[in-house]
N, C-alpha and C positions, 0 to 999 in steps of 0.2 A: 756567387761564391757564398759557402755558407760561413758561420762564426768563427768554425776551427782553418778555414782555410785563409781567409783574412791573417790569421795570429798567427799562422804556420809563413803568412805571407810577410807581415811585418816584422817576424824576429830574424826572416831571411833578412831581410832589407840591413836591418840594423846590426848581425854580422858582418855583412860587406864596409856599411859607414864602419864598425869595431875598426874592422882591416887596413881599411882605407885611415885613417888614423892612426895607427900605429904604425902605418906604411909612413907618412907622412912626418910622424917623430925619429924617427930610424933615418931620415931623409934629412931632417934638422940637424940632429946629431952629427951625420956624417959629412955636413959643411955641404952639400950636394947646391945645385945652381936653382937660385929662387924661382925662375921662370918654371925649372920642371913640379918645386913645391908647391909652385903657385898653381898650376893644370891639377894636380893632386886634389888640393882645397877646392877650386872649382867643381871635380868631380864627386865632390863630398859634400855640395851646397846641391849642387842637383842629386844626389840620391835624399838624402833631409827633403826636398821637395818633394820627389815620389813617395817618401813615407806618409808625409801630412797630406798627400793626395790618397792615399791610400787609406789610412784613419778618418778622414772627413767623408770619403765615398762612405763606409762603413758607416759612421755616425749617422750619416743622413738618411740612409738606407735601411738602417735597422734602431739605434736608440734614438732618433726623434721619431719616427712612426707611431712609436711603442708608448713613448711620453703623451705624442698629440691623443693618440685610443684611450691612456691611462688618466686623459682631463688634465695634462700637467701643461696646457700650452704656453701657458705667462709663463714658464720656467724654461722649458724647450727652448722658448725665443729669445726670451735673457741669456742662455747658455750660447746660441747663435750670434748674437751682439756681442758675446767678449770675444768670440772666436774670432770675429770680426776682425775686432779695436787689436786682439792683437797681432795680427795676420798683417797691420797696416804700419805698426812700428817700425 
């Protein structure tokens, strides 16, 4: 996949999470049964996941490549290590 298809990929993704959210307030709103809100949010923690699966493919794929070529490694690997730390919060 190239750059634009990535971005054309992730702004789909993050339409759906929009949706799914406002699906989800509307659902609040309407006093609706928590178990159904609750499947709702569920399916909005797994799309969040396919996106950050999506961006970190991408990342690692093309701007750490570019970084290690460009001599930026100590920076690449510091940027990999917070992604880390906060991927584990």
């Amino acid at each position: 996949m190239d750059a634009h298809t990535h971005k054309d990929e992730a702004l789909k993704r993050l339409a759906y999470i929009e949706g799914h959210l406002k699906g989800i307030r509307k659902m609040i709103e309407a006093d609706q049964c928590c178990v159904d809100i609750l499947k709702q949010t569920y399916a909005v923690k797994r799309a969040i996941d396919k996106l950050e699966s999506l961006l970190l493919h991408n990342h690692l794929n093309s701007c750490v490549p570019t970084g290690m070529r460009e001599g930026r490694e100590q920076d690449v690997i510091r940027e990999l290590e917070e992604l880390f730390e906060l991927s584990q919060r």
